[in-house]
Every structure is written in structure tokens, then in C-alpha cells.
N, C-alpha and C positions, 0 to 999 in steps of 0.2 A: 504494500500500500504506500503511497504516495505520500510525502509531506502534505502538499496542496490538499491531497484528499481528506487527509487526519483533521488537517486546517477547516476546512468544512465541515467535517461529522463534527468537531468541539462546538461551530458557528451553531450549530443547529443543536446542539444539548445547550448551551448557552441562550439560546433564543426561547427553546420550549419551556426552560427551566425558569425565566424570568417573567414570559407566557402567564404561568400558573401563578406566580406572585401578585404580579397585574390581575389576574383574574382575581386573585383570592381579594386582593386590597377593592375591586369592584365591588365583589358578591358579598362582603361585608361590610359596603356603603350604609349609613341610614338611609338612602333613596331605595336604596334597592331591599333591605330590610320591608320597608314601609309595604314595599311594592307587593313582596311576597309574605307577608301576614296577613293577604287575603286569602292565602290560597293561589294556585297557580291557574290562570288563564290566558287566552292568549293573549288580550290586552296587556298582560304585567308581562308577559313572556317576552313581545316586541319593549316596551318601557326597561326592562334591562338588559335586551340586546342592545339596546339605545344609547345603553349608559356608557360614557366617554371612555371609562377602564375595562368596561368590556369590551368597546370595540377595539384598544388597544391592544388586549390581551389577543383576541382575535386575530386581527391582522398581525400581531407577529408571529399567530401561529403559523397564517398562510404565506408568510415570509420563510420562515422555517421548512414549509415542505416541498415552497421551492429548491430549497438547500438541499433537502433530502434526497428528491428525485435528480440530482447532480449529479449526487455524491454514489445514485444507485446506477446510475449511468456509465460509473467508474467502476464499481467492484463489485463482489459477489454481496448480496442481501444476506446470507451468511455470516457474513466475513462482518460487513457494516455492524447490523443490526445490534449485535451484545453492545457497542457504544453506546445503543440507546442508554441500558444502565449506567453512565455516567450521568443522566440526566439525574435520577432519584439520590445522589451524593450532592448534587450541584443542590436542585429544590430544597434539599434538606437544609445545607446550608443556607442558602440565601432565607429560606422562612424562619429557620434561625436569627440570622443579622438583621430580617426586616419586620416578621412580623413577631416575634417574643415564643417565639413557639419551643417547646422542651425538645431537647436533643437528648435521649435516658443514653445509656450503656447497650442496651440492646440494637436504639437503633445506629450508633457506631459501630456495633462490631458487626451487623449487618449490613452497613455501608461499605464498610473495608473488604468485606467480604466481594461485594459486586466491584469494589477497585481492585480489587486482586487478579480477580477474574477478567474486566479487561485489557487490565496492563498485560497479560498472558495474553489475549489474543494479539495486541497491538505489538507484542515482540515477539510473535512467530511468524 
């Protein structure tokens, strides 16, 4: 695999992984709270696909899979795909640094875990 290629699989764990932070700092807006304490319909469904952090989160997922579909252009989906797990080490941190969320002992050594496993594929 490729530097350039490696460079894009990180782009796109980096993208997804900030994705989900954006989304989460959306979905626990008071507008969006408000929205869905009726209950879900579509009217509130559209009102928080509406909402500016969602569509943020959004478009840079589909920034992302433009990345992905690059990156599957170059190598085997085999080979790519365990990178995905580099995303769930990155989310963990950054919901860590951004949103206050607990990092226990379990979920470190099951992070380490998934980094172990692709440093192994990324140096075979």
C-alpha cells in the first residue's frame, strides 16, 4: 500500500470520526432536544436534518466516502477496510477531549486492541 493511499484511509477515519462528534454536538442541541420530545415525525425529522450541525456532520460524511471510494479504487476492500477500526480509537478520543465522555480501562485496552490489529495489517 501506498503512502498516498495510507494518507487517504487516515483522511477518511479523520473525517468520519469528527462526523460523529459534529453529529453528536447536533443531536444534543436544545433545538433538537425540543424537536424530539414530541416524538418522532417527519416534520421534526426534516427540523433536525435542518439543523446546521447536522448538516455539517452530514456533508462531511459524504466528503468522506468520497475518500473512501478513492482509496477502494487503489486497493483491495480487504486490505482497506480493518483501517476503518482506526476510526473507533480516533471517536473515542476526540468524544473524550470534546464532549467529557469516560474513557474506563476496558475501553483502552479494547482500543489498543483494534490498534494493534491494524498496525499488523498496515506493516504486512
Amino acid at each position: 500500500m501506498t503512502r498516498s493511499t495510507i494518507l487517504l484511509i487516515l483522511a477518511n477515519v479523520a473525517m468520519t470520526s469528527l462526523a460523529q462528534i459534529i453529529l453528536k454536538f447536533g443531536m444534543s442541541s436544545p433545538e433538537v432536544a425540543r424537536t424530539l420530545s414530541g416524538g418522532i415525525r417527519l416534520s421534526g425529522a426534516v427540523s433536525v436534518l435542518l439543523h446546521p450541525l447536522v448538516i455539517s456532520g452530514l456533508v462531511l460524511y459524504f466528503v468522506a466516502a468520497l475518500v473512501w471510494l478513492l482509496v477502494l479504487s487503489k486497493v483491495d476492500v480487504s486490505l482497506a477496510y480493518p483501517f476503518v477500526g482506526l476510526g473507533l480509537v480516533v471517536t473515542m478520543a476526540l468524544a473524550w477531549a470534546f464532549l467529557g465522555e469516560a474513557v474506563t480501562t476496558v475501553r483502552i485496552v479494547g482500543t489498543l486492541l483494534i490498534a494493534a490489529g491494524v498496525a499488523l495489517l498496515a506493516v504486512h
